[in-house]
C-alpha angles and dihedrals in degrees: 000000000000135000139223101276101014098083123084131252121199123183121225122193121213097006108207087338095314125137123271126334149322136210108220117185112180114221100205135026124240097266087052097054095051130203100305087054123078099167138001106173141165103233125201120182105180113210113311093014127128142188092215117236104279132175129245117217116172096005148060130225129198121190118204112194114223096178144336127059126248138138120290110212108203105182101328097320119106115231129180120254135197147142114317087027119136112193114193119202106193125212105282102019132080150239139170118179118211117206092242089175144076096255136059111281105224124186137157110235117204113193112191123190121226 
């Protein structure tokens, strides 16, 4: 279990080539997520900022946007995103989301391991 404020952010600048920066908190800690998660993360790009287009082998990742609005890329196609969204990156195929908006764009991404 973790609480609100007691997690840790870490800022990461040019994510796989993207502009600007994210805020990554992790939700769980390695021993939590077991051996099928590799990630389950609360993820914040401020305005102009972007996670770069990047490519999933041996894993699958799933994006669920909490708030915010930006531009989702799924294999190269631009696709709106906003709050309620849920984006899915299947094993072999990949994605990238831009903060297109005013407001920080904030998601949870899940990345499961086959």
């Amino acid at each position: 279990m973790t609480k609100t404020g007691e997690r840790e952010v870490v800022k990461a600048e040019h994510v796989n080539g993207g502009a600007g920066f994210i805020m990554k908190e992790a939700l769980l800690n390695q021993e939590e997520m077991g051996e099928h998660c590799r990630m389950f993360s609360r993820v914040t790009l401020p305005p102009n900022c972007e996670l770069g287009h990047h490519e999933h082998h041996g894993e699958t990742e799933t994006y669920y946007i909490l708030s915010g609005s930006g531009m989702y890329d799924d294999n190269g196609k631009a696709v709106a995103a906003e709050a309620g969204d849920v984006f899915f990156c299947k094993d072999g195929d990949g994605h990238g989301v831009k903060n297109t908006g005013t407001e920080d764009l904030v998601f949870v991404a899940l990345i499961l391991k086959k």
